[in-house]
C-alpha positions in Angstrom: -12.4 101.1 -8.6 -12.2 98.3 -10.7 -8.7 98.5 -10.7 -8.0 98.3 -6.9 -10.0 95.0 -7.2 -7.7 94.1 -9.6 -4.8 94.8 -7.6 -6.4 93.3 -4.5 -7.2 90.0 -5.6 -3.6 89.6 -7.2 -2.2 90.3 -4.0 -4.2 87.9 -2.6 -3.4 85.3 -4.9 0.6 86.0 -4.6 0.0 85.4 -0.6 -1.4 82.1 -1.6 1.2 81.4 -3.6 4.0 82.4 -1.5 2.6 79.7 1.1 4.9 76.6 2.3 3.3 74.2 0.2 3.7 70.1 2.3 4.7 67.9 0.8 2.9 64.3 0.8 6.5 62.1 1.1 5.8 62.1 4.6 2.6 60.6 4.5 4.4 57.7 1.8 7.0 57.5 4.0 4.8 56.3 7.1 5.2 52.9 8.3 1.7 50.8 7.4 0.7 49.2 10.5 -2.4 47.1 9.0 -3.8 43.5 9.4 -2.5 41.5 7.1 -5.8 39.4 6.9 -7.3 43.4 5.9 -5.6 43.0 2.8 -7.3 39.7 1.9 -10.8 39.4 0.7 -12.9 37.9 3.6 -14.3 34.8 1.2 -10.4 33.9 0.5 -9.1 33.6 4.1 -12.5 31.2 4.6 -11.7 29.1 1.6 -8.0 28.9 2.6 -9.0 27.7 6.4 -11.4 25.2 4.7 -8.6 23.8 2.6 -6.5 23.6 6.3 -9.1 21.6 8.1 -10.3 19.4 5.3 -6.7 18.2 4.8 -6.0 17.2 8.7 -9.5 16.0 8.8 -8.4 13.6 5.1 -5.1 12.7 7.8 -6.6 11.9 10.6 -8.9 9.5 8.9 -6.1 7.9 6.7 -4.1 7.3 10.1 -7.3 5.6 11.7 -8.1 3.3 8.9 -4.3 1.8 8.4 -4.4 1.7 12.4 -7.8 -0.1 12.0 -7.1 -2.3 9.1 -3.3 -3.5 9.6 -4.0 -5.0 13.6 -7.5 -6.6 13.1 -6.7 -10.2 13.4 -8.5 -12.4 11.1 -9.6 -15.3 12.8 -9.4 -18.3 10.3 -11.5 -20.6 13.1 -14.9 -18.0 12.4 -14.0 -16.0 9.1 -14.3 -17.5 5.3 -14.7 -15.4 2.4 -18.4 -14.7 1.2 -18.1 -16.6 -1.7 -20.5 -18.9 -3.7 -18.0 -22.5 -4.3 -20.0 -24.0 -6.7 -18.8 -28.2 -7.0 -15.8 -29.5 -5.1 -13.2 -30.9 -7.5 -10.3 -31.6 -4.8 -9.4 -31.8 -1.1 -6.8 -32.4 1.4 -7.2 -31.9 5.4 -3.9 -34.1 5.4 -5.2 -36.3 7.8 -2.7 -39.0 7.3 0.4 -41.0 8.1 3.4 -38.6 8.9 5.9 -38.8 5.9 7.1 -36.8 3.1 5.2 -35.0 1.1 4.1 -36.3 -2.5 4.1 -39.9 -1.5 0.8 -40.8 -2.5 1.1 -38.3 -5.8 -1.3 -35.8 -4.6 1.4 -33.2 -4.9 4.6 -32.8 -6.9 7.4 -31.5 -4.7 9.6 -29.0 -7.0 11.4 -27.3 -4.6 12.1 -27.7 -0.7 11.9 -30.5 2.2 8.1 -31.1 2.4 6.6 -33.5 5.1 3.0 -34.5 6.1 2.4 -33.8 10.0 0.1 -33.5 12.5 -2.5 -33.6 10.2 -1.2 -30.7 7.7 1.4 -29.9 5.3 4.6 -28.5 6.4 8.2 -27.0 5.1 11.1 -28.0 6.9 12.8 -25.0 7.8 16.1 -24.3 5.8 18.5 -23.1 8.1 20.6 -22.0 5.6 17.7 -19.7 3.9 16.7 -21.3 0.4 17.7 -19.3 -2.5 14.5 -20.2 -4.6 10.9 -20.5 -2.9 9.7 -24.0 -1.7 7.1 -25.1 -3.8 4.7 -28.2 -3.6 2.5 -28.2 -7.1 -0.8 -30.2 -8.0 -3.3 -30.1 -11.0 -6.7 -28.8 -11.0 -9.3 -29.5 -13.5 -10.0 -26.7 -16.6 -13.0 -24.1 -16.0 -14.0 -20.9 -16.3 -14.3 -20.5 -13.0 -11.9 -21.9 -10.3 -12.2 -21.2 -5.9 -8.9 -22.3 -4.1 -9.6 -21.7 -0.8 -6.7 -22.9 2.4 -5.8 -22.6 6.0 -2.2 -21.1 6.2 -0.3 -21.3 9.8 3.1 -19.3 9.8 3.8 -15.7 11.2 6.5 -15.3 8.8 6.6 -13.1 5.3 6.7 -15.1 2.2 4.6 -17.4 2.8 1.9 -18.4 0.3 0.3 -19.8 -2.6 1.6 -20.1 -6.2 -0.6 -20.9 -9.4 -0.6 -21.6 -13.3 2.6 -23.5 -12.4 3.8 -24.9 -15.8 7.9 -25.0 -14.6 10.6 -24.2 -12.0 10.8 -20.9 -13.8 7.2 -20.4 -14.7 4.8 -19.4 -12.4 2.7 -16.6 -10.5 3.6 -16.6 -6.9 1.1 -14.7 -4.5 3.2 -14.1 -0.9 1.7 -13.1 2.5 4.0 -10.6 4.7 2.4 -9.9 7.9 5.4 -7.6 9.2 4.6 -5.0 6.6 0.7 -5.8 7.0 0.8 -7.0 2.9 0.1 -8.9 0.1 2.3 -9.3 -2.9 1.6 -11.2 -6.1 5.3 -11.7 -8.6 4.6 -13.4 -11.8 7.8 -15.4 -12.5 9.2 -16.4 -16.2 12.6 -17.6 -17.0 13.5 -17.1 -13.2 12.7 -13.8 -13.1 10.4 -11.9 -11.1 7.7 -8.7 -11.4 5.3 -7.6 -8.8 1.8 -7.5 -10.6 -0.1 -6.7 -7.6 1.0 -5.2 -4.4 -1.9 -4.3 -1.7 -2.5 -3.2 1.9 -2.6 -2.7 4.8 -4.3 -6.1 5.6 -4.1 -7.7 9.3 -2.5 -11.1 8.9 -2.3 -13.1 12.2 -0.1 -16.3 12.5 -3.2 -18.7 11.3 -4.6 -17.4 8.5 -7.9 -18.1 5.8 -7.0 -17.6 2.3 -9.4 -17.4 -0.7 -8.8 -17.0 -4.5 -11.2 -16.6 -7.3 -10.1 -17.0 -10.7 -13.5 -15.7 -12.5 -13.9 -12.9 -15.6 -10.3 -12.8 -16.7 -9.6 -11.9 -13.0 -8.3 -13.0 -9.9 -9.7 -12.0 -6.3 -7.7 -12.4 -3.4 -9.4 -13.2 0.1 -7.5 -13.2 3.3 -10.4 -14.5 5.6 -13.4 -12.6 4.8 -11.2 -9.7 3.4 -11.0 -8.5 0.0 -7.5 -7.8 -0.7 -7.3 -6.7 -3.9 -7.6 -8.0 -7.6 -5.2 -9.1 -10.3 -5.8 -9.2 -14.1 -5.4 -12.7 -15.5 -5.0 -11.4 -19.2 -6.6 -13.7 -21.0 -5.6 -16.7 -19.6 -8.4 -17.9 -17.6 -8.2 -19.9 -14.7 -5.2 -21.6 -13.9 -4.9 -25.7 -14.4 -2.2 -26.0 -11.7 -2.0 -24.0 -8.3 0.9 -24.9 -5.1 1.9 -24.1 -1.6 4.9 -22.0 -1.6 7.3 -20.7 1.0 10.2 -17.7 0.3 13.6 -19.0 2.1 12.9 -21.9 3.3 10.2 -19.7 6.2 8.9 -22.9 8.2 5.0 -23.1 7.6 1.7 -25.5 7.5 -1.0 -25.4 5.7 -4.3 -27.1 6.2 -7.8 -27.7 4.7 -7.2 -27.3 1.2 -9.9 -27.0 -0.8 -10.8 -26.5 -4.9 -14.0 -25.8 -6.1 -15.3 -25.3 -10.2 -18.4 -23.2 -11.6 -21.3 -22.1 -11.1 
């Protein structure tokens, strides 16, 4: 008896084995035909559509700020920097006879045909294009603080204000472009130039308010009652000299100049 169970369950066990056995190559073989997003961990695809919408929403803002900024007029007539003057040391509306520039040694022409009219000061255009900037130069008392403050009335770039004039060759020289809606500052030695400050966008109409403050080894730079930007002075405190300035011989006037020391 035993030994028919024997034999029984090995001829059970040879059916089994004798079985077509499938193979699983088909099932490798299949095409996958999931999400791709079910391969990803929820929390990731969130974080990465955060990153997406913070970014545009970073653009959008950055494109409605220089929009804002660089075609906001300043109006000169209503604007002036928010600045305490302290005591006026110097001044010039210009109201005077018509002549050149310098005659009453106020200002030392250096460079360019300067004239006094209509009540401001004016560069003759150079219809040539000068090679070196116009520059008209005065002295200002020593302190350790100094406000310069002007009316500028040009719509062209390179227009502006230069100071610590101690030379043709030696000077800082602070220019107004209002095509590229900026302001660039070049210090100048031996005739050479290097931008020290370069800022913007900043809306510059064709009359403009100008402010600087030379306080705490630094300048500040005002274009009505704008900040612009600042400019390290290293070490050399406020300037004793400061000028009107215009880059190839760009017709301009300036008006209401104005100098103030302390507190």
């Amino acid at each position: 008896m035993r030994v028919g169970v024997v034999a029984a369950g090995a001829a059970v066990a040879d059916a089994a084995a004798s079985q077509p056995q499938v193979s699983d190559a088909g099932h490798d073989d299949a095409p996958q035909r999931r999400s791709p997003l079910l391969g990803r961990s929820p929390l990731r695809v969130v974080f990465r559509l955060a990153q997406v919408t913070i970014l545009l929403w970073a653009v959008v803002v950055l494109v409605e700020r220089y929009d804002e900024t660089a075609t906001q007029p300043v109006d000169s007539a209503t604007q002036k920097a928010d600045l305490v003057l302290g005591d006026e040391v110097f001044s010039d509306s210009f109201e005077r006879a018509d002549g050149p520039l310098g005659g009453d040694e106020s200002w030392q022409v250096v460079t360019g045909n300067w004239v006094i009219a209509d009540g401001s000061a004016q560069i003759v255009e150079d219809p040539a294009g000068a090679l070196v900037p116009a520059l008209a130069v005065t002295d200002v008392p020593a302190a350790e603080r100094l406000v310069i403050q002007m009316t500028i009335d040009s719509p062209k770039d390179g227009v502006g204000v230069v100071y610590g004039y101690t030379g043709p060759g030696e000077f800082n020289r602070i220019g107004f472009n209002p095509t590229f809606a900026a302001v660039g500052v070049e210090q100048i030695r031996n005739g050479g130039a290097e931008t020290i400050g370069r800022f913007g966008p900043v809306g510059i109409p064709a009359t403009y308010e100008v402010s600087l403050e030379f306080a705490r080894d630094e300048l500040q730079l005002w274009v009505g009652n704008q900040v612009v930007g600042q400019v390290a002075l290293d070490g050399a405190g406020a300037p004793r000299s400061f000028g009107l300035s215009s880059a190839a011989g760009s017709p301009a006037k300036f008006d209401d100049v104005r100098v103030y020391v302390g507190p």
